[in-house]
PASETOR-881118 format. One record per residue: z, x, y of N, C-alpha, C in turn; residue in three letters. Coordinates in steps of 0.001 Angstrom, whole numbers, padded with zeros to 6 digits, always signed. Layout:
<nodes>
ZXYZXYZXYALA...
</nodes>
This chain:
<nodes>
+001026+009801-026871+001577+009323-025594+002259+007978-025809UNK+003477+007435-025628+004161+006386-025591+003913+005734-024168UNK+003565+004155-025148+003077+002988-024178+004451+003161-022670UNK+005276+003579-022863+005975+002840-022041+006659+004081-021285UNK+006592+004482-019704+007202+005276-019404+008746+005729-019673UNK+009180+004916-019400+010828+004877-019990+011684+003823-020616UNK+012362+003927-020986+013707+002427-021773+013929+001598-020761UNK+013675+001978-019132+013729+000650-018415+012698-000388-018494UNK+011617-000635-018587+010557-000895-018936+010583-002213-019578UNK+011639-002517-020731+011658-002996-021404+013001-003454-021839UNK+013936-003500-020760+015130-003984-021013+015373-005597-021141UNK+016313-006138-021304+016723-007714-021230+016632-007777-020209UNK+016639-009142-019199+016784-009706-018313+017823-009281-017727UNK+019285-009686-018912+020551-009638-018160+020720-008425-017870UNK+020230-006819-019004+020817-005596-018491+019838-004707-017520UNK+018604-005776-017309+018322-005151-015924+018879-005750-014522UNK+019324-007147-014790+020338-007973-013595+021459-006727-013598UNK+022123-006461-014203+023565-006027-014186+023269-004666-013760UNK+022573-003974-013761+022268-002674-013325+021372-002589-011898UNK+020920-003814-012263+020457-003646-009869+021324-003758-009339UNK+022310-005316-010202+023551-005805-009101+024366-004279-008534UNK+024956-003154-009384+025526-002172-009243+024278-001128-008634UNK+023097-000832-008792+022852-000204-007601+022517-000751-006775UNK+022546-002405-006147+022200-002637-005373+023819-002356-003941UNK+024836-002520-004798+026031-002471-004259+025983-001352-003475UNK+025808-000399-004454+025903+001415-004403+025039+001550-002721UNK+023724+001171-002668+022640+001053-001952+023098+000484-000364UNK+023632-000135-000203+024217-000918+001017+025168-000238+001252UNK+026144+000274+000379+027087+001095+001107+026492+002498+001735UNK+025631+002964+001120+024711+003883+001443+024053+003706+003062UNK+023523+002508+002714+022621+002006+004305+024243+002244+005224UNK+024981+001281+005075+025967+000903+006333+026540+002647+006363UNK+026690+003413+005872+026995+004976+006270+026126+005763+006862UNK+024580+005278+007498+023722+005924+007836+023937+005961+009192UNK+023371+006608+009863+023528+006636+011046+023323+005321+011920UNK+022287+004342+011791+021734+003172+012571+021825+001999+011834UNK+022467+002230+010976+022776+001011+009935+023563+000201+010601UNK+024202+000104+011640+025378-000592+011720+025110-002113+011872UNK+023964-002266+011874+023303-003791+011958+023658-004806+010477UNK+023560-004129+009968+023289-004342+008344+024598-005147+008341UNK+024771-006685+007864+025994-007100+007331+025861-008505+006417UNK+026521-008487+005772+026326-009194+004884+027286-009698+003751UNK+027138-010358+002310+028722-010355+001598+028129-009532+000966UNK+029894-009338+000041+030161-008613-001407+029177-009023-002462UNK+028088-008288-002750+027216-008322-003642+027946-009151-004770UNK+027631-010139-005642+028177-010654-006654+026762-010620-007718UNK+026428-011462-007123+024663-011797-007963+023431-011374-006687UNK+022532-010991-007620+021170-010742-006736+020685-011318-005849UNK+021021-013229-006279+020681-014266-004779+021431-013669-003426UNK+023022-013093-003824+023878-012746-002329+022734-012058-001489UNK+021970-011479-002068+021069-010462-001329+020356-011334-000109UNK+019655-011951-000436+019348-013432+000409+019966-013298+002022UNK+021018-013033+002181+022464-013603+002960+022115-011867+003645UNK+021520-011094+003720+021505-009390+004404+020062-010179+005612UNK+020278-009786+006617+019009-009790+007534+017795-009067+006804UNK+016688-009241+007404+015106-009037+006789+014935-007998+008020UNK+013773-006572+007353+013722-005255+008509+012548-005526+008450UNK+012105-005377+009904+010742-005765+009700+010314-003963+010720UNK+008867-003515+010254+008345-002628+011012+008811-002706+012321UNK+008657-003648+013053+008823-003718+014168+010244-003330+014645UNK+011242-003699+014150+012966-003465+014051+012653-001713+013688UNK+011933-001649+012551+011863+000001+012367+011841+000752+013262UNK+010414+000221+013741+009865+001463+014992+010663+001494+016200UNK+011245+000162+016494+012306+000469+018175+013606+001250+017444UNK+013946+000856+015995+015442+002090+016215+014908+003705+015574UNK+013224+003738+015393+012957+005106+015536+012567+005222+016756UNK+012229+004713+017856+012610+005303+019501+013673+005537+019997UNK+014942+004636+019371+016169+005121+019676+016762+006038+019069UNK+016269+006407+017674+016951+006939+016915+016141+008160+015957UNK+015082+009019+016709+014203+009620+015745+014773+010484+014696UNK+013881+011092+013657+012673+009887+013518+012629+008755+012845UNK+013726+008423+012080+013957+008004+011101+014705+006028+011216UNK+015451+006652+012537+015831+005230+012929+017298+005218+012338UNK+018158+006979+012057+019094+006421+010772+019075+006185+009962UNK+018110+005722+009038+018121+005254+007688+018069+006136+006598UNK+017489+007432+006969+017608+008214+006265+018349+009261+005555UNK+019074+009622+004752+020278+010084+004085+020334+011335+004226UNK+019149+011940+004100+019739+013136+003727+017893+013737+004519UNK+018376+015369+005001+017089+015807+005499+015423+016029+004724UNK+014766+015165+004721+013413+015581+003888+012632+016312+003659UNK+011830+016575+002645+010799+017494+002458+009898+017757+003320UNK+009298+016236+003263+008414+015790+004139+008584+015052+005483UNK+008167+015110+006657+007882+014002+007475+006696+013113+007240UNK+006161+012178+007512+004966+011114+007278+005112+010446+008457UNK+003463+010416+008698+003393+009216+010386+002163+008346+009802UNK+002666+007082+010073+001895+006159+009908+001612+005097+011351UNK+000506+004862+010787+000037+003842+012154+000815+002704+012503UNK+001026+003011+014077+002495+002670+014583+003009+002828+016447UNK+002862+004295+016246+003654+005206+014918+004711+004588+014572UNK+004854+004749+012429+006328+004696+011869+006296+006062+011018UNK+007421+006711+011321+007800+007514+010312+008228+007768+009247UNK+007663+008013+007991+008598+008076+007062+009035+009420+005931UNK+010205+009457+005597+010713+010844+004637+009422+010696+003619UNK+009687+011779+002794+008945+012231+001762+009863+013034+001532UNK+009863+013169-000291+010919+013970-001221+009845+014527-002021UNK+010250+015561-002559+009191+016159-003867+010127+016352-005436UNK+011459+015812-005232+011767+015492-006663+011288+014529-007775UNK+011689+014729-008623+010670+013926-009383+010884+012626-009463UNK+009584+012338-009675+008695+011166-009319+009833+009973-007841UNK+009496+010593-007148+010453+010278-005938+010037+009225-005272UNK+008593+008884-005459+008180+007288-004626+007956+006296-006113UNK+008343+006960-007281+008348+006303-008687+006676+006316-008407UNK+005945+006940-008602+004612+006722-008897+003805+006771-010152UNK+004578+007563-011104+004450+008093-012389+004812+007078-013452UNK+005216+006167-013496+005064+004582-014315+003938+004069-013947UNK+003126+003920-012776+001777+003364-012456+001036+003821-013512UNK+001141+005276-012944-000099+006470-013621+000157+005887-015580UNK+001505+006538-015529+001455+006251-017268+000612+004868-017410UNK+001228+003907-017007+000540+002835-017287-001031+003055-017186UNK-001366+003888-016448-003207+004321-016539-003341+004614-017688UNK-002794+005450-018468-002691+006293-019415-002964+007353-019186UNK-002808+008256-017757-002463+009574-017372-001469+010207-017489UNK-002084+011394-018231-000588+012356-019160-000791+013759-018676UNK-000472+015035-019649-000448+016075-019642-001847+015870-020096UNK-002759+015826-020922-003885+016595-020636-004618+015892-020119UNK-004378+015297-018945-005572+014665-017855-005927+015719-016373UNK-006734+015397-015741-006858+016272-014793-007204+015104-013575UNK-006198+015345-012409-006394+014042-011639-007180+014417-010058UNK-008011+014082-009895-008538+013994-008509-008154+012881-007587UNK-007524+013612-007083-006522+012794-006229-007415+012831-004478UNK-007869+011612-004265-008912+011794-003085-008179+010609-002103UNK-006603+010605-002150-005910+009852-001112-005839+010887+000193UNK-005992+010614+001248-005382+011598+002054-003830+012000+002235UNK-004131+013612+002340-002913+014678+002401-002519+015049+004056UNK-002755+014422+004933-002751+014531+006588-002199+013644+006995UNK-000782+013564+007791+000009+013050+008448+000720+011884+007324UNK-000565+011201+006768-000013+010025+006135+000815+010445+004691UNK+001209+009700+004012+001911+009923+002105+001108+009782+001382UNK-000026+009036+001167-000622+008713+000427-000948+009872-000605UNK-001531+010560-000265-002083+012057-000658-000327+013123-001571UNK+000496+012645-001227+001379+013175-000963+002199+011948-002373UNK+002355+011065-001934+002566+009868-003071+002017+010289-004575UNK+000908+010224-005032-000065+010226-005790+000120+011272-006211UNK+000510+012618-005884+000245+014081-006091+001702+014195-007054UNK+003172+013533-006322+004233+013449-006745+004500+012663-008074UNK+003754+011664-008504+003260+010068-009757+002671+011176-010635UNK+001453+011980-010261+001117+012845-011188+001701+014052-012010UNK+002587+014746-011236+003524+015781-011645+004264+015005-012412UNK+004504+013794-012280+005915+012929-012877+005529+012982-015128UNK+004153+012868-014760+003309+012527-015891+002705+014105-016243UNK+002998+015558-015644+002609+016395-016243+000615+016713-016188UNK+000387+015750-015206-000967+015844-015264-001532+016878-013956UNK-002768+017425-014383-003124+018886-013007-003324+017619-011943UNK-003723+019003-010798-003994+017631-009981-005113+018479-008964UNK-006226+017861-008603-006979+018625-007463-007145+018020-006520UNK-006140+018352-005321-005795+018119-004442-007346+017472-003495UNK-008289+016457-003523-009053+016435-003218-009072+015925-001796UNK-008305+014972-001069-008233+014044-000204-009700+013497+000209UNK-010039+013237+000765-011038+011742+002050-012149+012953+002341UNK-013237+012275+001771-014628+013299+002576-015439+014162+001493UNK-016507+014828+002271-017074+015644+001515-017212+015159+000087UNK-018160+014288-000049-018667+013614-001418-019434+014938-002042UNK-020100+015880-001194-020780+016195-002606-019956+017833-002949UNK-019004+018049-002123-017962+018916-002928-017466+017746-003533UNK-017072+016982-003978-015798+016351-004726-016850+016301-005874UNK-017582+015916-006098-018651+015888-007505-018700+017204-008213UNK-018995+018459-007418-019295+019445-007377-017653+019559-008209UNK-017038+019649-007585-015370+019796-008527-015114+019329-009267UNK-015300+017739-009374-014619+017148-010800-016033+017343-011812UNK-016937+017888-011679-018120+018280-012570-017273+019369-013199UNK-017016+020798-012363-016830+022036-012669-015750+022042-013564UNK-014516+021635-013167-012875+021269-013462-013061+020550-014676UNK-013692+019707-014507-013683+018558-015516-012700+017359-015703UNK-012529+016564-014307-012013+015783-014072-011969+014744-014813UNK-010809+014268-015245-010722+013110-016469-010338+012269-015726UNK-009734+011621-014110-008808+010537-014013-009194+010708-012633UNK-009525+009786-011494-009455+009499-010120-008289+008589-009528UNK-007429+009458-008359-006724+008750-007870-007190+008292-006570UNK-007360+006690-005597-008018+006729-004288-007992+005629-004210UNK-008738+004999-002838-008681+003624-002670-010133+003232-003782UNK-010337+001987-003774-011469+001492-004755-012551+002002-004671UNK-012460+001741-003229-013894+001729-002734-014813+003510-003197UNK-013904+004661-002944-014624+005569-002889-014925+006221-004162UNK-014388+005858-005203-014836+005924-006686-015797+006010-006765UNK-016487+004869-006348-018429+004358-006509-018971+005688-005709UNK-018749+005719-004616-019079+007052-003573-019780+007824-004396UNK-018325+008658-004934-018468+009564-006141-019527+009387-006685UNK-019057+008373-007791-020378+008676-009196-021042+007813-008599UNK-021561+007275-007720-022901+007022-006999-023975+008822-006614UNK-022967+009787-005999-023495+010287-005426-023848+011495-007093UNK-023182+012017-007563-023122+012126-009054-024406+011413-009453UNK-024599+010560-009789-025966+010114-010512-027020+010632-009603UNK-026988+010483-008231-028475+010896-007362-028436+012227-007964UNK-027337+012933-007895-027424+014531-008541-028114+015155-009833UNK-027748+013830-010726-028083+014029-012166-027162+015163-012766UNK-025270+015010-012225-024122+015022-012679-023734+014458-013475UNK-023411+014884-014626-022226+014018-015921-020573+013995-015116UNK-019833+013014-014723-018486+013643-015270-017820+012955-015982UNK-016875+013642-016201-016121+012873-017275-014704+012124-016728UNK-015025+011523-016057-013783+010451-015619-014135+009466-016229UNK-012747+008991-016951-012894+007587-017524-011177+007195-017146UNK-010760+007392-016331-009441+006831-015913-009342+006843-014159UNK-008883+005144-013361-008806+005510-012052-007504+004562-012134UNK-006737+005307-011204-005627+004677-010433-005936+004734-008941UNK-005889+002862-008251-006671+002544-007336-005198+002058-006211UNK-005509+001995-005074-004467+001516-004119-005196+001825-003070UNK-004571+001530-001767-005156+001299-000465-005782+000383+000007UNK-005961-000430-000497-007542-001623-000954-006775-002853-001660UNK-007873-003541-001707-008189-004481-002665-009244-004389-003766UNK-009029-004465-005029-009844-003873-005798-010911-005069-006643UNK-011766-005770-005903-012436-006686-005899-012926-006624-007472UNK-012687-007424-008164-013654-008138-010099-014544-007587-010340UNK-015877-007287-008731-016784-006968-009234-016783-005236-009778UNK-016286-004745-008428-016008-002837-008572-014999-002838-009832UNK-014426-003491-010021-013630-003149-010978-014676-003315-012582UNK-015321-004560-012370-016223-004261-013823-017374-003498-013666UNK-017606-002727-012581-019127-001666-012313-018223-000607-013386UNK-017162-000464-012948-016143+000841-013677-016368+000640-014884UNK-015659-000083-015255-015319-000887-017032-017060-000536-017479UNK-018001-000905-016663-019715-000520-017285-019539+001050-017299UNK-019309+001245-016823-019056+003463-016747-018487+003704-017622UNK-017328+002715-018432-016575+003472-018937-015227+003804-018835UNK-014924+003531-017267-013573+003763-016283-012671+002798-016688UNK-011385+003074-016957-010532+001999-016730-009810+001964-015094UNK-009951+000767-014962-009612+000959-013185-008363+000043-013314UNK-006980+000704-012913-005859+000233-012391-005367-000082-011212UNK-004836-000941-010335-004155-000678-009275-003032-000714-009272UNK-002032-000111-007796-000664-000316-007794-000675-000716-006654UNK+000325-001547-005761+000854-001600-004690+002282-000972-004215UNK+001815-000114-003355+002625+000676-002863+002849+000811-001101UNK+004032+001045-001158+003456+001372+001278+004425+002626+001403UNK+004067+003053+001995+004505+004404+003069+006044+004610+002752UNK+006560+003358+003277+007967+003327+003424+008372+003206+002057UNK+008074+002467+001266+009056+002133+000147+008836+002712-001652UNK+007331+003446-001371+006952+003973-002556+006167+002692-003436UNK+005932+003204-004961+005462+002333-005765+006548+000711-005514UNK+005701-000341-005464+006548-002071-005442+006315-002404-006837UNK+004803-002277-007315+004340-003394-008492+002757-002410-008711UNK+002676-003062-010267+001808-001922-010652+001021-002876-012036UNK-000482-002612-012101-000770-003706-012843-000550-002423-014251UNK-001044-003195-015339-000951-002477-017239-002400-002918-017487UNK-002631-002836-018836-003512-002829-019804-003733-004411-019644UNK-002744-004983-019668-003174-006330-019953-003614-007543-018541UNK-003126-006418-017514-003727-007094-016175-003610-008260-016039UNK-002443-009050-016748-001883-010158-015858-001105-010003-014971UNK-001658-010255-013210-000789-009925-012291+000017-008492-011992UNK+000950-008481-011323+001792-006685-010956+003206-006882-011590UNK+003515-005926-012425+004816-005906-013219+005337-004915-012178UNK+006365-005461-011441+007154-004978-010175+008380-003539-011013UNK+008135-002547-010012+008743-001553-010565+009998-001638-010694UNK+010419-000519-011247+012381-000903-011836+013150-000458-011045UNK+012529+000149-009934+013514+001124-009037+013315+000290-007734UNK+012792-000680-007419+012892-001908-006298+013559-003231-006974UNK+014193-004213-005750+014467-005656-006344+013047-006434-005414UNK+012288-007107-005786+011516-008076-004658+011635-009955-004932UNK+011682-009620-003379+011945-010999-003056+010505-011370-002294UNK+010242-013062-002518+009185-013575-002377+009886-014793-001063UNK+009930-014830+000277+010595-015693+001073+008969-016623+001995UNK+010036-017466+002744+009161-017524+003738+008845-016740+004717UNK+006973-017117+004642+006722-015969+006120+007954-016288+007784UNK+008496-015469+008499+008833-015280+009258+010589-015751+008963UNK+010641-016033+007580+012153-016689+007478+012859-014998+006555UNK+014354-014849+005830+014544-014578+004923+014838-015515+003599UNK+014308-016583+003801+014784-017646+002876+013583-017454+001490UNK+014097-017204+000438+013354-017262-000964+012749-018196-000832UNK+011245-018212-001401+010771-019420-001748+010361-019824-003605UNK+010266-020887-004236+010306-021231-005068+009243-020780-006297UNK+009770-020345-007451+008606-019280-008303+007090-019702-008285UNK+006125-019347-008117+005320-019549-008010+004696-019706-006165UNK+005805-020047-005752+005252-020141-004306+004796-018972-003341UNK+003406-019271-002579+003188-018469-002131+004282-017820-000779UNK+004383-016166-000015+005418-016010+000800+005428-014585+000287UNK+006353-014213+002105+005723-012846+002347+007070-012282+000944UNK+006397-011059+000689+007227-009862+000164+007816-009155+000891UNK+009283-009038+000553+010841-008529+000885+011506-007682+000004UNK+011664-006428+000248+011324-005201-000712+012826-004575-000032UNK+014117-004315-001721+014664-003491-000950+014794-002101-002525UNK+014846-001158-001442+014395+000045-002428+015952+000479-003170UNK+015568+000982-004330+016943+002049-004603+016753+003439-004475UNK+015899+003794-003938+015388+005444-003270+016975+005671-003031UNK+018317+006529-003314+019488+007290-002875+018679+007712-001660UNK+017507+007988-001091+017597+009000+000164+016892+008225+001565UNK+016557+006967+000999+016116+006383+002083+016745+004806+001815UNK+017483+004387+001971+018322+003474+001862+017374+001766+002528UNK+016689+000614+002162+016049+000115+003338+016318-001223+002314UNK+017039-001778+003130+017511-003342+002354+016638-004359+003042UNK+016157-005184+002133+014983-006316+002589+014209-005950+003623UNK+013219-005062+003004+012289-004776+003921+011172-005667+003974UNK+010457-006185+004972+009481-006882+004792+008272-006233+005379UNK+007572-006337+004033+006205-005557+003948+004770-006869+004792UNK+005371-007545+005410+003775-008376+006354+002793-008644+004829UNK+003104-008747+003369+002338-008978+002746+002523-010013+002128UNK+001457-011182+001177+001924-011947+000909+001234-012171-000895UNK+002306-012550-001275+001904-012642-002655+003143-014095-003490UNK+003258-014017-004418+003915-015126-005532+004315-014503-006951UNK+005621-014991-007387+006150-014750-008648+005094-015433-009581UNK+004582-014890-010638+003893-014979-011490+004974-015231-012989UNK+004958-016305-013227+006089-016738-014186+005670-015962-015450UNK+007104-016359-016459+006878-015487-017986+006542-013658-017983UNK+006581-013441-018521+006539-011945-019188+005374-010988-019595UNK+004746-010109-019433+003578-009570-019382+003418-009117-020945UNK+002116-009810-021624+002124-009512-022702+002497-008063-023472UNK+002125-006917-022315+002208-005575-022138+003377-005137-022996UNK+004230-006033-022996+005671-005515-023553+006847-005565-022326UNK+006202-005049-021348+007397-004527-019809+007945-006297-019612UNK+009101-006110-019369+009833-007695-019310+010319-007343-017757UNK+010220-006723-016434+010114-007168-015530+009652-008012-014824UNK+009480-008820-013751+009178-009647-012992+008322-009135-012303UNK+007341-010101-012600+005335-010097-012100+005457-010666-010851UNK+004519-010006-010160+004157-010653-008738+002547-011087-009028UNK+002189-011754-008726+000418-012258-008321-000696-011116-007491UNK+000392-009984-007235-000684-009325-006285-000835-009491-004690UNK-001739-008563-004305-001832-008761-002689-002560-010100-002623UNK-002115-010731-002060-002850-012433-001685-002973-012134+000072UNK-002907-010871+000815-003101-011208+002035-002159-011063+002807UNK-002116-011146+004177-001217-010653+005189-000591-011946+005806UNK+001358-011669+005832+001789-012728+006469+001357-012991+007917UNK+000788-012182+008469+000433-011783+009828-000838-011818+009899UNK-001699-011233+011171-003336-011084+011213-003480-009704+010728UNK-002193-008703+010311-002927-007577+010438-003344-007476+008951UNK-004791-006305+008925-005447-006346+007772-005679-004817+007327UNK-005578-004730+005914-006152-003061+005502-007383-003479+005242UNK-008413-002220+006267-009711-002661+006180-009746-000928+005827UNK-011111-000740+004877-011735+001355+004556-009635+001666+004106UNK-008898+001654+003422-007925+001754+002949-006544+001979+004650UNK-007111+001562+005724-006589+001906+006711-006288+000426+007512UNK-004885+000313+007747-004271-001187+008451-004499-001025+010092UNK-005141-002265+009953-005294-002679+011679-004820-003779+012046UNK-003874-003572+013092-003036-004320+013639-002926-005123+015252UNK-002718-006190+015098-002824-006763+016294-002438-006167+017568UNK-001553-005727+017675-001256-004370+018277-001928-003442+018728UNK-002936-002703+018264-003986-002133+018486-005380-002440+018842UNK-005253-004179+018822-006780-004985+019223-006261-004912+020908UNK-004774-005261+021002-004517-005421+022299-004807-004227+023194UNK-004253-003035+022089-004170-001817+023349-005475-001619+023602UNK-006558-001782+022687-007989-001696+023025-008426-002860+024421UNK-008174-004037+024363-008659-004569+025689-008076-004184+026501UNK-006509-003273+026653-006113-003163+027842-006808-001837+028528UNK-007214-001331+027514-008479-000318+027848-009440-000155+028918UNK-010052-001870+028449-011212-002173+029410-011154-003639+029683UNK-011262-002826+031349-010428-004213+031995-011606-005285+032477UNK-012837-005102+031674-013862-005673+031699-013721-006800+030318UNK-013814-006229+029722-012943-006923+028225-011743-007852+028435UNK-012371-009287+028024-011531-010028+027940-010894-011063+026886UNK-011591-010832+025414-011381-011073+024740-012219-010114+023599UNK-011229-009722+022122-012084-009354+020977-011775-010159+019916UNK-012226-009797+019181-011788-009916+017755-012751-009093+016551UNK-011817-008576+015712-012134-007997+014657-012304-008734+013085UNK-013749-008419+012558-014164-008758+011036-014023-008055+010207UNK-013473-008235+009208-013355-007664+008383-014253-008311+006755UNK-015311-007503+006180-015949-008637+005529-016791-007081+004260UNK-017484-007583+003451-017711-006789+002603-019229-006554+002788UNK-020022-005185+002769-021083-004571+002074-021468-004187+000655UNK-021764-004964-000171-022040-004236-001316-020469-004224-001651UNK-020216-003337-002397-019117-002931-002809-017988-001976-001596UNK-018535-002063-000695-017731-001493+000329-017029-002452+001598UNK-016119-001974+002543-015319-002474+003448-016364-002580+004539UNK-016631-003573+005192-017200-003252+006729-016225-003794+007975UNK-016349-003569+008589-015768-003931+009687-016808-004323+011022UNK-016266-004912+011894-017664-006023+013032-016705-005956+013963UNK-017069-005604+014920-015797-005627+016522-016531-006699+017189UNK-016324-007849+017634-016874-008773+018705-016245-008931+019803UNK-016438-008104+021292-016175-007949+021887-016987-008686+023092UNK-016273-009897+023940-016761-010486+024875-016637-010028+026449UNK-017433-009230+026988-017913-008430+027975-019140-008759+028610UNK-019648-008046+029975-020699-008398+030711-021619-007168+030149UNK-020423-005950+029676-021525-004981+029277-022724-005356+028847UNK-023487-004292+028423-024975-003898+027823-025122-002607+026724UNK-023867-001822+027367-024177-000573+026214-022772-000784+025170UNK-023439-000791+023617-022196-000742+022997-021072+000679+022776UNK-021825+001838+023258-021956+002449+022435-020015+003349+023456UNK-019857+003297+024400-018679+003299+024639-017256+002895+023945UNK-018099+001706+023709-017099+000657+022880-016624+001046+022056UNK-017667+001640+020994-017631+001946+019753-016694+003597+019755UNK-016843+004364+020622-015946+005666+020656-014534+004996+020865UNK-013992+003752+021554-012833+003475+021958-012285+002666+020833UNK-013410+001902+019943-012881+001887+018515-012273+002356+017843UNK-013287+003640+017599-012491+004605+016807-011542+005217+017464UNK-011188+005441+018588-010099+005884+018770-008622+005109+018730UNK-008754+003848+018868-007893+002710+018663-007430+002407+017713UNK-008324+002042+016936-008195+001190+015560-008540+002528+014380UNK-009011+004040+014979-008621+004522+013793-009855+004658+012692UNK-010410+003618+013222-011992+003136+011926-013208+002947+013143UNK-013878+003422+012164-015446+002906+012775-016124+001888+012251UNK-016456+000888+013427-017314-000004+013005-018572-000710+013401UNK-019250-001505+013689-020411-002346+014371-019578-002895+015175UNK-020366-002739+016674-019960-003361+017925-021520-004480+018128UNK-020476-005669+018239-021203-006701+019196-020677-007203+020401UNK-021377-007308+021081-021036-007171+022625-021812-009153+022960UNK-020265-010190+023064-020809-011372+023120-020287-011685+024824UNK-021177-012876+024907-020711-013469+025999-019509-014001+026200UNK-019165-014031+027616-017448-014012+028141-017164-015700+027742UNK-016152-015827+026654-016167-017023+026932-016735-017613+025257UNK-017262-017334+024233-017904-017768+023474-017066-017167+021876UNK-016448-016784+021917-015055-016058+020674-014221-017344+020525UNK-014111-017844+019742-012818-018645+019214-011751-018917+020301UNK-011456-020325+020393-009973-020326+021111-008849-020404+019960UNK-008706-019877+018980-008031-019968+018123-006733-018993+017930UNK-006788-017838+018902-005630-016863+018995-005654-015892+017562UNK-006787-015657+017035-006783-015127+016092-007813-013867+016382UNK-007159-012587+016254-007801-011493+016806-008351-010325+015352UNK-007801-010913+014362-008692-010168+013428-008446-011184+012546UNK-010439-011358+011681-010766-012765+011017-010842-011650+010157UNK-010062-011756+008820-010466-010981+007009-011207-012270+006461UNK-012536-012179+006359-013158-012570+005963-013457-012025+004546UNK-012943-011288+003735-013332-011096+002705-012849-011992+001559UNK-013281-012083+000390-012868-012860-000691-012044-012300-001693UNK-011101-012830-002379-010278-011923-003535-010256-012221-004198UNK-011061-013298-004840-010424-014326-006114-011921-013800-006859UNK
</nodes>
């Protein structure tokens, strides 16, 4: 198996500059021919900074010109394989050519090939994820058992039988697995995970490395496919070859200075979904110099956190947006806020909800129907929550 998915990987500086500058050109003329593009303006691409000088798309811009414009908002080129709904709702295409969200440079970088066998336990329902991951694997020739979210002790039961060599999923449910596997007094043979959805906390990551596992992550979203993807040598995310990213200020499009922290501004070269400076609400930093790995792309630092309050908590984003539609719920409810904080090696979540109630347990069904996740309801006095305007506290640690 060769270290390196392809000859891009490892190009010069200048002949990977000179080959975005021209598809980045290609790419904009693309957008401004779409149907809802007509917003889009900007100069004659010269150098990569011109890029700078294009307005920033934010979800929010997404989702009103997919009410005006379903589902897609225009942006989309050509009719898709797939539809995808994400929490929002935003919609997005899905292609099944190859490796079409570029997922299959992650994986290689796992060292998932043709004779691996991948349990892929992202979900395959409404969202990409499932759908992402499945496409990265074909790219690499590897089986795949379609596992998605649930049912721990079929998924043991399968990658026992099959003989699963490689887990694809958020962090967290790995452990699940061969947690639930050992109560069994199951062998399997996974020693390869490719991780996303999450944050993949030092410690879960060296419980793995004690198993045996090599645990990778990538950062990826709905809309834009694989961004950045860590290697072997796990300094920081070597940003993929088929995006340009920009590191600006939160709420500005203005670059900020290498090393500085600031949200990520993502524009894709997907031919079928065209999306110039997209801003992903995430925040991370250029990580200077070159990844010992060999790959001479440009490192990002990783997820450092949300330009915004909203947070991926159980591999699923909750958004301020959805704290609101929950109090407008109950018109007894006059203030919440949501925790986000760790168990063990797992995600928890804490709803503090300031009410006269007594029973939580209402609450907790309008949770999950809101936010999507289940969590612990506390039911505080009216009046005693933070005046701080901050409606979901991520209390978790990353460093």
């Amino acid at each position: 198996m060769s270290k390196y998915f392809d000859a891009l990987e490892t190009r010069s500086q200048d002949e990977r500059t000179s080959a975005l500058i021209d598809g980045l050109r290609v790419q904009i003329a693309r957008a401004r021919t779409a149907d809802n593009a007509g917003q889009l303006s900007g100069p004659d691409i010269k150098t990569l900074a011109d890029l700078a000088q294009y307005p920033v798309l934010r979800k929010s811009d997404l989702s009103k010109r997919q009410t005006a414009n379903p589902p897609f908002g225009g942006f989309a080129v050509k009719k898709p394989a797939h539809i995808f709904q994400s929490p929002g709702p935003i919609y997005e295409p899905g292609g099944v050519s190859h490796d079409w969200w570029r997922m299959g440079r992650f994986l290689h970088a796992c060292g998932i090939g043709a004779d691996d066998i991948v349990q892929n336990c992202f979900g395959y329902h409404l969202t990409p994820a499932g759908m992402i991951f499945e496409n990265g694997a074909q790219a690499v020739g590897a089986s795949v058992v379609p596992a998605g979210v649930g049912q721990t002790e079929l998924q043991v039961r399968a990658a026992a039988d099959i003989g699963t060599t490689a887990y694809a999923g958020t962090p967290d449910y790995l452990k699940i697995i061969l947690d639930r596997a050992d109560a069994d007094g199951v062998t399997l043979k996974i020693t390869k995970a490719a991780v996303g959805g999450g944050a993949l906390f030092p410690s879960l990551r060296q419980e793995y490395a004690d198993r045996g596992i090599t645990c990778l992550q990538s950062y990826a979203t709905a809309d834009l496919g694989n961004i950045a993807y860590e290697t072997d040598a796990m300094e920081g995310m070597i940003v993929d070859e088929g995006v340009i990213v920009e590191i600006v200020r939160p709420g500005t499009g203005d670059p900020v200075a290498e090393g500085e922290v600031g949200e990520v501004v993502v524009t894709t070269l997907n031919p079928d979904y065209p999306l110039i400076r997209f801003a992903t609400g995430d925040l991370s930093a250029v990580l200077p110099g070159t990844s010992p790995c060999g790959r001479t792309n440009m490192r990002i630092k990783g997820w450092m956190g949300r330009a915004d309050q909203t947070a991926k908590i159980k591999g699923m984003f909750v958004r301020p947006e959805q704290v609101a539609d929950f109090v407008a719920k109950h018109a007894e409810v006059s203030k919440v806020r949501v925790i986000a904080t760790r168990n063990g090696e797992m995600d928890a979540m804490t709803v503090q909800i300031e009410s006269d109630a007594t029973d939580p347990a209402p609450y907790a069904q309008s949770v999950a129907e809101t936010l999507k996740l289940k969590g612990q309801i506390e039911i505080v006095a009216k009046g005693s929550l933070p005046n701080d305007g901050k409606v979901i506290d991520d209390q978790r640690v990353y460093d």
